[in-house]
ZAMARGU-4260 file (C-alpha; in steps of 0.2 Angstrom, whole numbers, plus 5000, padded with zeros to 4 digits):
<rodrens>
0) 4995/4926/5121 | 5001/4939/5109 | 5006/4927/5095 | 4989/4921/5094 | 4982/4940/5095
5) 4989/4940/5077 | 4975/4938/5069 | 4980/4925/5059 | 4994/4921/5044 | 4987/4936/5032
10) 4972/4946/5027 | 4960/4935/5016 | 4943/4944/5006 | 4932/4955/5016 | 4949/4960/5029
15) 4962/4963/5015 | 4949/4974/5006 | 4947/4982/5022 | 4965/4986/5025 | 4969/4990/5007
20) 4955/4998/4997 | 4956/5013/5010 | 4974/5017/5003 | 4967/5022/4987 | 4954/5035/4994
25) 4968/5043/5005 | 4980/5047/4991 | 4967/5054/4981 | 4965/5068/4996 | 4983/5068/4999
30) 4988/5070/4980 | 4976/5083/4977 | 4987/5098/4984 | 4997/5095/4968 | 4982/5099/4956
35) 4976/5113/4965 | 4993/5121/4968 | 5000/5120/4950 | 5004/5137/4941 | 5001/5137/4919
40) 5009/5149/4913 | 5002/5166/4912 | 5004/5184/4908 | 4998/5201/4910 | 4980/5207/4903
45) 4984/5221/4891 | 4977/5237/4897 | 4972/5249/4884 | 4973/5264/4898 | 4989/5263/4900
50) 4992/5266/4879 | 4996/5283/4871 | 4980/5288/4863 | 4985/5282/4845 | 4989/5263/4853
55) 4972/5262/4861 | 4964/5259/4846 | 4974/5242/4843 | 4968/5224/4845 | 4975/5207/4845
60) 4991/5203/4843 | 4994/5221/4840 | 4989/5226/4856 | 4997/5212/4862 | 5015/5219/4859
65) 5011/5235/4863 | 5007/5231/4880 | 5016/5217/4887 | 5034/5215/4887 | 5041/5201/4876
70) 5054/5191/4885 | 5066/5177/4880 | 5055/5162/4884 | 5038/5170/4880 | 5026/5186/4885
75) 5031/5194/4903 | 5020/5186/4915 | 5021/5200/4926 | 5024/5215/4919 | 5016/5229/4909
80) 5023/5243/4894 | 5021/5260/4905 | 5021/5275/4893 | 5026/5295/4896 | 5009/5303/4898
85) 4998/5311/4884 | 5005/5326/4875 | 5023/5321/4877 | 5025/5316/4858 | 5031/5300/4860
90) 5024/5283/4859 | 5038/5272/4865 | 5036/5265/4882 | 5049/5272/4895 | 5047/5256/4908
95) 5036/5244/4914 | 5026/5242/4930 | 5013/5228/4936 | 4998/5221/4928 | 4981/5231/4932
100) 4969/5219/4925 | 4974/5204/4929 | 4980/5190/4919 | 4979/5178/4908 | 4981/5160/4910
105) 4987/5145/4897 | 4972/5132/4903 | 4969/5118/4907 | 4984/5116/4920 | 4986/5098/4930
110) 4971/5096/4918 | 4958/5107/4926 | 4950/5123/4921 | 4951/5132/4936 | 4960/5128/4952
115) 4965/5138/4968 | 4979/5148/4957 | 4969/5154/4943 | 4952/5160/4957 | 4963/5170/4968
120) 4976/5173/4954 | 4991/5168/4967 | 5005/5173/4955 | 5019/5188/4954 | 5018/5197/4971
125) 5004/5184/4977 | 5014/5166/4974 | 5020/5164/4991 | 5002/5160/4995 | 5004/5143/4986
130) 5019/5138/4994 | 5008/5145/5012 | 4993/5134/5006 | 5005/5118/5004 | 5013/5122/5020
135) 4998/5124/5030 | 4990/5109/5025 | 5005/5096/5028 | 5005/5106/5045 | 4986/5099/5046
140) 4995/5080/5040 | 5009/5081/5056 | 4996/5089/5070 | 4984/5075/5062 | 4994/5060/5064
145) 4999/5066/5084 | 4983/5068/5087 | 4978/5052/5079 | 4992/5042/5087 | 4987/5048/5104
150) 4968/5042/5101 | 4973/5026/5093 | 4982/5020/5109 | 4967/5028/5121 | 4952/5023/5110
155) 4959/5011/5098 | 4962/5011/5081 | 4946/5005/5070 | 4936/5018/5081 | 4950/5034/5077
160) 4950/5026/5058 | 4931/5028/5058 | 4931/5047/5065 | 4943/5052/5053 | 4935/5048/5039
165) 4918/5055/5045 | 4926/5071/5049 | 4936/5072/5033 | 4919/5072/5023 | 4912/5089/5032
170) 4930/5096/5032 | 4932/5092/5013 | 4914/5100/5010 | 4920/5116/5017 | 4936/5116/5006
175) 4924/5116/4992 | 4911/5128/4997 | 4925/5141/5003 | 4922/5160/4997 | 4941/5167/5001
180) 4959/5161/5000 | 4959/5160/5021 | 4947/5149/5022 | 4954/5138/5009 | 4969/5139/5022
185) 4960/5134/5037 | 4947/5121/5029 | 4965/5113/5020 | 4973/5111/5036 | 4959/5105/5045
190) 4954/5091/5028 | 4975/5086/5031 | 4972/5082/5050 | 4957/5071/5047 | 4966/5063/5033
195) 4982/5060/5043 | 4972/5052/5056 | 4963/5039/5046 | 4981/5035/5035 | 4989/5032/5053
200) 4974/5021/5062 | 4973/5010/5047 | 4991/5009/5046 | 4993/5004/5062 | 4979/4993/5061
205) 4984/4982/5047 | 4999/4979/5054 | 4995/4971/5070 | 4981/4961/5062 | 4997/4952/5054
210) 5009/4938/5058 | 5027/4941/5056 | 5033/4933/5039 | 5016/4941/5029 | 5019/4960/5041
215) 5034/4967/5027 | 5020/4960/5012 | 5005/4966/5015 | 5012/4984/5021 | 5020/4987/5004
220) 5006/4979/4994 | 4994/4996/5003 | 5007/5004/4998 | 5005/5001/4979 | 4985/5002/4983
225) 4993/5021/4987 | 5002/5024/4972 | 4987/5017/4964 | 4976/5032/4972 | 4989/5044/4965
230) 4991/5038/4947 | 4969/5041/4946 | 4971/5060/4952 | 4976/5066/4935 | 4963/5056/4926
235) 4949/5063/4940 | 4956/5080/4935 | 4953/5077/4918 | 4935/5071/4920 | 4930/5086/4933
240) 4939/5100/4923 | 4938/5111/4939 | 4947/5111/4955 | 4928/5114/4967 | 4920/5098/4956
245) 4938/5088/4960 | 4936/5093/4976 | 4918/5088/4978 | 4921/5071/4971 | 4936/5066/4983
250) 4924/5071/4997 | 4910/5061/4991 | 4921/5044/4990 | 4926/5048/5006 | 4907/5049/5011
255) 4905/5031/5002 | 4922/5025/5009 | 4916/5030/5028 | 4899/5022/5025 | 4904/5005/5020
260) 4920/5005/5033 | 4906/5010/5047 | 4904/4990/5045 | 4917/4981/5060 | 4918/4964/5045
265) 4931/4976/5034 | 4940/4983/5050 | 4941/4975/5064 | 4946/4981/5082 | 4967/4979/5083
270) 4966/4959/5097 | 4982/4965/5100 | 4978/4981/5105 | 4964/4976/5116 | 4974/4961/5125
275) 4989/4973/5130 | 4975/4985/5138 | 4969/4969/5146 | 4952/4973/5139 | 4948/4954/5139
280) 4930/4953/5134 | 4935/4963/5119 | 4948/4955/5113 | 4940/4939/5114 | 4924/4942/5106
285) 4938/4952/5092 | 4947/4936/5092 | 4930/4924/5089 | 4924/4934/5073 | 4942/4935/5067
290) 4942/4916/5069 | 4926/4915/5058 | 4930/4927/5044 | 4946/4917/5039 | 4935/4901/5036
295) 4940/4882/5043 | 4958/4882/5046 | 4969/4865/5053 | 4965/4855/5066 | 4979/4860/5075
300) 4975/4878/5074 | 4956/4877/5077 | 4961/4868/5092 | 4974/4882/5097 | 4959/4895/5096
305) 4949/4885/5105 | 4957/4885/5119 | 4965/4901/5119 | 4946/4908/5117 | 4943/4898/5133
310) 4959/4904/5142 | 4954/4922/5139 | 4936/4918/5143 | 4941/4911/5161 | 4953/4929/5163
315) 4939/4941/5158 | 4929/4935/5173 | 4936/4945/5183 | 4933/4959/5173 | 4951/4969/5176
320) 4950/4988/5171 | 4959/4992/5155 | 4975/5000/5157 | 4979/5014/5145 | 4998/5021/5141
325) 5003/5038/5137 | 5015/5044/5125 | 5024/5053/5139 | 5029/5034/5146 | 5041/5033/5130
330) 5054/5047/5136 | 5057/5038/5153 | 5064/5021/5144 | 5079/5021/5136 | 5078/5008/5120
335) 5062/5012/5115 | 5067/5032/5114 | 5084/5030/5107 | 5075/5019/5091 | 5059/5030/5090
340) 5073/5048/5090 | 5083/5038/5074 | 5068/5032/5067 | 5059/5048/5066 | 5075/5057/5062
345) 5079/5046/5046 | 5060/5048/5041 | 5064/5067/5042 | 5080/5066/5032 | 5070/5057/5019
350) 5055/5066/5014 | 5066/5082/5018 | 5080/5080/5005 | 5069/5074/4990 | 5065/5092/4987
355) 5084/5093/4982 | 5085/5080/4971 | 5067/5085/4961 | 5072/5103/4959 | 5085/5094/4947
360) 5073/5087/4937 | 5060/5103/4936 | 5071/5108/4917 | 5070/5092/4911 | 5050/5089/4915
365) 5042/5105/4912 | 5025/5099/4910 | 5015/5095/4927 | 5010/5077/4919 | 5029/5071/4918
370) 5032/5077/4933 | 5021/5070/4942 | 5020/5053/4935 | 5041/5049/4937 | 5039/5057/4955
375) 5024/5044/4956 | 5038/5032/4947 | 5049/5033/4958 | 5039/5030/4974 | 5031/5013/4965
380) 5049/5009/4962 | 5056/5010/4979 | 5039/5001/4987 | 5046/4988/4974 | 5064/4989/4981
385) 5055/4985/4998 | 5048/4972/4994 | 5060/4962/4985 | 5076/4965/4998 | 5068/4970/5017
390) 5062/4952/5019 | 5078/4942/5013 | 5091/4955/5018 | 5086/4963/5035 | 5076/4981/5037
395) 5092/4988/5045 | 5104/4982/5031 | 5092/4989/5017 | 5089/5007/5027 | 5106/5009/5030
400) 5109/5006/5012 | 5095/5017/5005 | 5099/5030/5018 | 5120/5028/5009 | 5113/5030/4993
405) 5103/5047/4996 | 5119/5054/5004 | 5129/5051/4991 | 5118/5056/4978 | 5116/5072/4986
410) 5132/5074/4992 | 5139/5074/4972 | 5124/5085/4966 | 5129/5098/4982 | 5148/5098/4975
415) 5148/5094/4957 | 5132/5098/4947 | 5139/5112/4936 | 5156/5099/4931 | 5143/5084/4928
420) 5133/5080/4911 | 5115/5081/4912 | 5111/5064/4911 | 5123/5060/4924 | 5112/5075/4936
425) 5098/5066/4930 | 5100/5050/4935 | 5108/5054/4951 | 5091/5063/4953 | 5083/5050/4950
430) 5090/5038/4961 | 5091/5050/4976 | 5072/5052/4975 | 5069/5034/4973 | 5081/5031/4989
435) 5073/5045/4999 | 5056/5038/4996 | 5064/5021/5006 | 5072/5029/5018 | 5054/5035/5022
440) 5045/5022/5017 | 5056/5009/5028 | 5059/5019/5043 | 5040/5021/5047 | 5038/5004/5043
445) 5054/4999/5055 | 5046/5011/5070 | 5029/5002/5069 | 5039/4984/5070 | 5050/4991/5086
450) 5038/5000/5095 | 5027/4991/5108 | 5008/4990/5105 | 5004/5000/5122 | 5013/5014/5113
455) 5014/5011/5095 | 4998/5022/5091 | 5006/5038/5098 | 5024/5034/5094 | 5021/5030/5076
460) 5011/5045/5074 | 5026/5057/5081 | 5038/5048/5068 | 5026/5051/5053 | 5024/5067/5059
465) 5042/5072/5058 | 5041/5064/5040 | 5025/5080/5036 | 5038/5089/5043 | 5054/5084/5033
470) 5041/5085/5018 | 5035/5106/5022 | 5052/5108/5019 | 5051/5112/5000 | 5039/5123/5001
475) 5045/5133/5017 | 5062/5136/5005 | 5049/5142/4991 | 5040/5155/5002 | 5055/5169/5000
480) 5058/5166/4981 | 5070/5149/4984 | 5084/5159/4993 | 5089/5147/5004 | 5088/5132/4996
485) 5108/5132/4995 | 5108/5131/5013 | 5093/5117/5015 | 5103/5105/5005 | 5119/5110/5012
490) 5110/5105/5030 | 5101/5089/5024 | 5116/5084/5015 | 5126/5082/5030 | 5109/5075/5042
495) 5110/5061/5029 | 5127/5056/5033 | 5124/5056/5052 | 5109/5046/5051 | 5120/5033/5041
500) 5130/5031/5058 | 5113/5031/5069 | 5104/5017/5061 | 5121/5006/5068 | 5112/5008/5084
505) 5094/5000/5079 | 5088/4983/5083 | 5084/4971/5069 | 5064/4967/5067 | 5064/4954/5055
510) 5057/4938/5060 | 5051/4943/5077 | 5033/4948/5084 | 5027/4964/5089 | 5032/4969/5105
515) 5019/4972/5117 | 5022/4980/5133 | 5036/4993/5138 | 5048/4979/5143 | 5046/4971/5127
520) 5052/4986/5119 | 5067/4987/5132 | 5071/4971/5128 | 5076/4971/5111 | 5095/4973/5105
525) 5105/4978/5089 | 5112/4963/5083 | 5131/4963/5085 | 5143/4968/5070 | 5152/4952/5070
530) 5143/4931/5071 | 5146/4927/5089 | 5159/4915/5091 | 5153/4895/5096 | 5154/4892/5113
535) 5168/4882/5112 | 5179/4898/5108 | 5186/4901/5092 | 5194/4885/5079 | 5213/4885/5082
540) 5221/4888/5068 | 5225/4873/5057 | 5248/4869/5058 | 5255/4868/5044 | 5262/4848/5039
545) 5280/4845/5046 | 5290/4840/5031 | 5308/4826/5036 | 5323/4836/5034
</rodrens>
């Protein structure tokens, strides 16, 4: 029964539109932190108070230098000239001290006029807000995808997908419309929840609608949709020139994307879902339009259908209550808790050490556009990496081998970067990126395969949200100046060699179908180190020929 829940081989027309488009919205919302954050560079507004009387007469560039400290790189972005008060003779400055008039900023940054930094001018003494505002909304991306994971399992997942992109709109709204940094804060964290839940549902979604040769496929192929999303931000920037109108128009293809997903034929109700909470009349009436929206079929699989519709339809008579699972049910099993702990611990080490490997390549991508696009890069690589090994080779052999390649990036950066050339640092920067983004990437895509369908909702959503938490990592080290980033490599270094030896312990999901219940989860195995021997014990060893004396 819940091989033929799977919806058939793969998404065809209206259904793969339905599970991909939707990527391209989402990472417009999720990218957007990046051009609201970004800092151009800036410095002090000269302020002719602060002059001697026979300075205050000066303008341009005189002024200019008579004000504002010139450093090696540039103007100081922070500092002012302060002078010994009038009468004292003397028209050289005797210190410096904090800008009085605000600033001046080198626009447009990430291509827009204004965003949050240049409105509530969040620099010198006020940086740490950016790094609080970044933190505060993947803190709205980890409590969105629990939340969401929870009501996937309990109301399913097209009807959580649904709700989370109609709340996103409203909440998107009042990031636009906000009048002071707080409610930036709280609208941000808020928009990240909503977001998260409407990623995780249509994740979830997608894949149980799939059969398992096509699951690997047409999971990265939402991915690229993704990076897709992410490559339009800057050119959206561009177009909106400030960050309220970018804002505005990210909201308003959510609107357009809730309006036409509001239609069950791009999204349908997860069969599997609804068989393994024996809601029968659901499922079958899921199953029957699934049927007719892939189109005629063989004989020998219209014949299938048929009388698996009619098996269901003689189970649902007795109309059986649905039974519901809570996450809780996942810390009393043994298998299913020891892969979910790995799972979400490796997608933790990933998105949490990238920041060490990035940091790396800030000198040699100065502008926000470079930046960006080879971090963009790099994911699109790895989603490619994916694709072309996960399938043939195993999802525990490539995760252990993406998870050896982070730790041993970051293990020579940790110990070697000032003996190393700096194209060596940067292409083990390079490469550690683009291994952390598969070590995220393929452990959320390994918990979705291993967890059962009774639980997948909430247990997936406790993994991703691990990863939000891995990823609130760079900016948490930012808040207090980047003291402690030392020490959050140092610690992440060393998690990504213990999660080497943890993966050991996972079960191999290629090839099988989802499992549905909580024994079905129990019941799977890590496959052992060695090919088992032939029942007929091992071949004796060949004797060498007897040669005559």
């Amino acid at each position: 029964m819940a091989a033929a829940a799977a919806g058939g081989s793969r998404p065809r027309g209206r259904r793969a539109a339905g599970g991909w488009l939707p990527c391209a919205a989402l990472a417009l919302g999720w990218a957007l932190g990046w051009a609201l954050g970004a800092a151009p560079p800036h410095r002090c507004r000269p302020d002719a108070a602060l002059l001697p009387p026979p300075l205050r007469r000066l303008a341009g560039a005189a002024l200019l230098r008579a004000a504002v400290p010139r450093l090696r790189g540039g103007w100081s972005p922070c500092q002012l000239y302060r002078y010994r008060p009038a009468g004292s003779g003397s028209a050289r400055p005797n210190g410096t001290g904090p800008c009085t008039r605000g600033w001046h900023y080198a626009l447009p940054a990430a291509g827009l006029r204004s965003n949050l930094v240049t409105q509530w001018d969040l620099v010198c003494t006020s940086r740490w807000k950016v790094p609080l505002e970044q933190t505060t909304h993947l803190l709205g991306w980890t409590l969105g995808s629990i939340t969401a994971g929870l009501a996937c399992d309990r109301f399913g997942r097209r009807s959580t997908f649904v709700v989370s992109l109609v709340l996103a709109v409203p909440l998107g709204l009042g990031v636009t419309l906000a009048v002071n940094f707080v409610m930036v804060l709280v609208a941000r964290l808020l928009f990240g929840a909503a977001l998260a839940g409407a990623f995780l549902s249509l994740y979830v979604a997608r894949l149980e609608l799939c059969d398992p040769p096509h699951r690997l496929g047409v999971t990265m192929v939402a991915g690229f949709f993704w990076i897709a999303g992410e490559l339009l931000l800057p050119g959206l920037a561009v177009l909106c020139r400030d960050w309220r109108v970018l804002q505005g128009a990210v909201t308003m293809i959510l609107a357009l994307l809730a309006a036409c997903w509001w239609c069950p034929a791009l999204l349908l109700e997860s069969p599997r879902w609804l068989l393994a909470t024996q809601q029968l009349e659901r499922s079958r009436k899921t199953l029957q339009a699934l049927a007719e929206s892939s189109g005629p079929g063989s004989n020998n699989g219209s014949c299938h259908q048929e009388s698996f519709l009619a098996e269901l339809e003689s189970l649902s008579e007795g109309s059986p209550q649905p039974r519901y699972h809570a996450v809780c049910e996942i810390f009393g099993t043994r298998v299913i808790w020891k892969n979910s702990v790995i799972l979400g611990f490796t997608a933790f080490i990933g998105s949490g050490i990238r920041h060490c490997f990035t940091r790396n390549l800030n000198p040699h991508l100065p502008h926000f556009f470079s930046s960006y696009f080879v971090l963009v890069g790099t994911e699109a690589a790895a989603c490619l990496f994916i694709c072309l090994t996960a399938e043939r080779f195993g999802r525990r052999a490539v995760l252990l081998l993406c998870t050896i390649l982070t730790g041993i990036s970051s293990l020579l950066l940790l110990a070697l970067t000032q003996y190393l050339l700096d194209l060596i640092v940067l292409t083990l920067s390079v490469v550690g990126v683009t291994a952390s983004h598969a070590v995220t990437m393929l452990s959320i895509f390994f918990a979705s395969e291993v967890l059962p369908t009774v639980v997948r909702g909430a247990g997936l959503g406790l993994i991703m949200g691990a990863s939000f938490v891995g990823k609130a990592a760079a900016p948490i080290t930012a808040i207090p100046n980047s003291r402690g980033f030392f020490l959050h490599h140092v610690v992440f270094a060393s998690f990504a060699i213990l999660a080497v030896l943890s993966i050991m312990l996972l079960p191999e999901s290629q090839g099988h179908s989802l499992p549905q219940s909580l024994q079905d989860g129990e019941s799977q195995r890590r496959p052992p180190p060695l090919p088992p021997t032939p029942p007929g014990g091992p071949p004796a060893p060949a004797r060498p020929p007897r040669h005559p004396p």
